[in-house]
C-alpha angles and dihedrals in degrees: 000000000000089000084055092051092045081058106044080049097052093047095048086056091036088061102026084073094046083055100052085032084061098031089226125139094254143298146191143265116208109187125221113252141168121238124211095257085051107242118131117242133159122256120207110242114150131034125169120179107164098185080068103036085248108167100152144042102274114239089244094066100029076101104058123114126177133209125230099252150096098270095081125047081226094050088048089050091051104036093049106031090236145139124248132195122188135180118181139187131203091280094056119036138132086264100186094066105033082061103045093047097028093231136139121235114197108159130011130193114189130170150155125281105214132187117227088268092060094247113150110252103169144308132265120207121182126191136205112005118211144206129263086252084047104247117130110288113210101256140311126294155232090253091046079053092058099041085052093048091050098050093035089088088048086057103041086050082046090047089042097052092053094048085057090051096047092038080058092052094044084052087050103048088049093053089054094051092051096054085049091050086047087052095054088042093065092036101033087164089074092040111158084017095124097040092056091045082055093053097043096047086056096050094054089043086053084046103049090047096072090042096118105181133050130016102336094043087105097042115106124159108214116222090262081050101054092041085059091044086057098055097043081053092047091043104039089112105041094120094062080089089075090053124103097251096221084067088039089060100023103140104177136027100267125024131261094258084051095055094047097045081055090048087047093050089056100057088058089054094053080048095056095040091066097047079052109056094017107167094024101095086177106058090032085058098041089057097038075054087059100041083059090056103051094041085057088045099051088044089055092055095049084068115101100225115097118301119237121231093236078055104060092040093060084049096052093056090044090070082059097046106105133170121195114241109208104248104358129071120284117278118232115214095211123019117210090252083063091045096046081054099043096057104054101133089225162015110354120282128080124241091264093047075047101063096044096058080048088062089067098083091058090046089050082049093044091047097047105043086063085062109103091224119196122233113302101034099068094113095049095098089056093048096061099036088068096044093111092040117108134194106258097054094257096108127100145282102010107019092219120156138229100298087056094049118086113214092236079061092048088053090061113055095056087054087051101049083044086060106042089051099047106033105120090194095076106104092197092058132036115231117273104236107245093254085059100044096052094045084056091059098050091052080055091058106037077059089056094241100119130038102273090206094054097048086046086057096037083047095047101033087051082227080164095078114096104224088047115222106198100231093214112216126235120260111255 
């Protein structure tokens, strides 16, 4: 995580000037943390060893964890505060590292980083001292004791502040997973939606940084940037939570209550065909026939795939099918409000359930902008406002075209149409199979509709595989 990456950054500076503070060939910085089960323990953060080029903490020891207690020279230092100065020789040496790293220890200061108010922060430990003419001294002193001692205050104040930082960050990125959760919640049909849009935007970003040639050859999205970039992805929907829930999981073009008043119709209408023609089996049969039909018609076309024109047709004669019902007004097998529902070309919603799921995206924009977003994120809001834009001015809210529509935004919206069509968690759709998919969004783009760059770079990275695998470019 980027608050991760700020702290690692701070502690390798942090230690980088004890060690030329100290003029020693390098050291660690294990931070104070609390586990679940709430003991405090020492977690391993920095580690500098410039003999080796060492300027991170190795993968082998990002695991490490110490205990406060005697057993370890890190865990005395810790558990009593104290300072600790410690020469060795080939028979007594702290043999696990030295072996792993095949390296030579031959002295070690550690000792506690406290805050003004003598709360432990972390420990420092530093190994090997030299000489001014940079030969091995034989170990550290009294005086390195003290310089630690004095700066050690300055860099508890500077670890503390990046905890807090990264403490903030952890807060924040809890609050945008939360509103997520809430989303799905509501829509539980698109449920992990927004977290594969997320995915998917990164990986094109990550993608579109290494494009070196064209139009994209001088984008590149910072880490801010990109952090930025990951929030606006994760909260693109955030206004469905204003939406009537019934629209937000409608699967077929009339709910289930409507469906069930028509069956129920047509019961009556059976009912009244064979008061009718009571005694003619044959007539009675031929327009129970026809009842069949048009209850199967009207049950294909509730369907939300695309409605044929025979279809529609059968629909449109069923608002002027009536039966007499012997003292009480005709029944009508199909009023003109089913109708209106039943003939949506496609998908399922109406235009007026349509233009409340539009609404979403200035929800997302009006819930966001009351975010008091840090530096670096001020241009979130805006990124996921114009999510449903596209570059010809036929998006939607605003309708607005190509110069209003930032390219992280951009980004987003191929990610998203990727999603919808290939989800294969919507009960209502099957998934489109990736060819067509893709053959959808170029015809988006050949209509001007989508960012042609962009869908190049989403096509030939294969930004569309979740794990995403970075396909590195050739050097010119």
């Amino acid at each position: 995580m980027m608050g991760t990456d700020s702290l690692s950054r701070d502690l390798h500076t942090i230690l980088n000037s004890f060690v030329d503070l100290i003029e020693c060939d390098g050291g660690s910085i294990y931070t104070v943390q609390k586990r679940e089960d709430g003991a405090v323990v020492l977690n391993f953060r920095a580690m500098v060893t410039r003999s080796l080029g060492i300027h991170a903490v190795p993968e082998k020891f990002k695991d490490l964890i110490f205990e406060l207690n005697e057993t370890t020279s890190v865990g005395r230092a810790g558990v009593n505060r104290s300072y600790y100065r410690e020469t060795f020789d080939e028979h007594h040496r702290p043999a696990t590292t030295d072996e792993i790293l095949n390296y030579t220890t031959q002295s070690i200061l550690s000792g506690p980083i406290l805050s003004q108010t003598g709360e432990l922060v972390g420990v420092v430990q530093l190994i090997n001292k030299k000489n001014q003419d940079g030969s091995e001294a034989l170990g550290f002193t009294e005086k390195d004791q003290r310089l630690i001692s004095s700066v050690s205050a300055q860099a508890a104040l500077a670890i503390e502040n990046s905890l807090l930082v990264q403490e903030q960050q952890n807060i924040l990125d809890g609050f945008v997973q939360a509103c997520v959760t809430a989303v799905e919640a509501r829509d539980p049909v698109t449920a992990g939606h927004s977290s594969r849009v997320c995915e998917l935007t990164l990986n094109l970003a990550e993608a579109t940084n290494r494009v070196n040639e064209g139009a994209l050859a001088k984008l590149i999205l910072n880490p801010a940037q990109m952090r930025e970039l990951r929030y606006a992805a994760l909260l693109h929907d955030i206004g469905k939570i204003s939406v009537k829930e019934s629209v937000l999981n409608k699967e077929k073009k009339l709910y289930s209550h409507e469906l069930e008043i028509i069956e129920m119709r047509f019961k009556m209408l059976r009912m009244a065909i064979r008061q009718e023609y009571q005694g003619n089996e044959i007539e009675i049969k031929r327009r129970l026939k026809e009842l069949d039909h048009a209850l199967a018609s009207i049950q294909s076309a509730n369907e939300p795939s695309v409605l044929p024109t025979e279809i529609s047709e059968k629909i449109k004669e069923l608002t002027r099918y009536q039966i007499q019902v012997p003292e009480e007004t005709p029944v009508c097998a199909l009023h003109d409000h089913e109708h209106d529902k039943l003939c949506v070309k496609r998908g399922s919603l109406t235009k007026d359930e349509r233009d409340e799921i539009e609404k979403h995206v200035s929800f997302t924009y009006e819930i966001l902008r009351m975010v008091p977003w840090s530096r670096g994120l001020e241009n979130l809001p805006m990124i996921a406002y114009r999510h449903h834009e596209k570059l010809d001015g036929t998006g939607y809210p605003a309708r607005v075209k190509a110069p209003e529509i930032p390219i992280q935004s951009r980004m987003i919206t191929v990610c998203d149409i990727f999603d919808a069509l290939t989800a294969k968690d919507r009960p209502y759709k099957a998934a489109v199979p990736l060819d067509r998919a893709l053959f959808i969004l170029e015809a988006e783009v050949k209509e001007g509709k989508l960012d042609a760059d962009l869908l190049k770079v989403f096509i030939e990275s294969r930004a569309y595989e979740l794990p995403f695998t970075v396909v590195r470019k050739k050097a010119a």
